[in-house]
N, C-alpha and C positions, 0 to 999 in steps of 0.2 A: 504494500500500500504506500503510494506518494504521500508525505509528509507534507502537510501545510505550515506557513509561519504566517502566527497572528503578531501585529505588534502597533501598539500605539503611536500614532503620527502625531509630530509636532502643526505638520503646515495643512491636513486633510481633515476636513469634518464632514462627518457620515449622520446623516440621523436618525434618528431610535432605532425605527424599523427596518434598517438595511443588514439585521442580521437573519431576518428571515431568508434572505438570499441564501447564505449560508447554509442554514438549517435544513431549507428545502434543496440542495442542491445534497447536501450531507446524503437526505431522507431517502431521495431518488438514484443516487449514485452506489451509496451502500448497504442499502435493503432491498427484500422484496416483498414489499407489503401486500403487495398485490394479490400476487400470486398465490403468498401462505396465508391470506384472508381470504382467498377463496376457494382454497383447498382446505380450510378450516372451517368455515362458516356457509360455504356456498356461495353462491351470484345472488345480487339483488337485485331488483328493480330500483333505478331512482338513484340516489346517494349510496354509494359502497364504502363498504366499514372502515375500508384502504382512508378515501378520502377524509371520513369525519376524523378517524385518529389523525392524519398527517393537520389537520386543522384544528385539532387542541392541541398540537404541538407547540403550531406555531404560536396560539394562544400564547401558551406555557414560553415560548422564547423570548416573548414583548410584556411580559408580568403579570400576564391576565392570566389569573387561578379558576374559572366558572366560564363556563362553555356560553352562557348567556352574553359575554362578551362581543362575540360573532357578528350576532344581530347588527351591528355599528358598521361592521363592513361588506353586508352581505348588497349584492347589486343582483337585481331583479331584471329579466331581460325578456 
């Protein structure tokens, strides 16, 4: 596995949320959720169990501890 280097920059500011990039890049590079949730649990219709976890993750990476969080960014189309 390539090693990443994290380190804080004097001259670059990033904000809050630019570690979801990360996280989801982490989620989809080095697991497969996908996969072992539906060899686990089956296919659903609709939202897959893959996606809700990978979205209280990212909750969980910006401070949000309640899945109710969500709701603030969810875009209806």
């Amino acid at each position: 596995m390539r090693r990443s280097i994290i380190e804080q920059s004097q001259e670059e500011f990033y904000p809050v949320h630019s570690g979801l990039a990360l996280v989801g890049l982490c989620l989809n590079k080095f697991t497969s959720l996908e996969s072992q949730f539906d060899k686990a649990l089956g296919k659903c219709r609709g939202i897959s169990h893959a996606d809700v976890l990978k979205s209280y993750v990212g909750l969980l990476s910006i401070g949000k501890s309640d899945y109710e969080a969500i709701t603030d960014r969810m875009v209806f189309a």
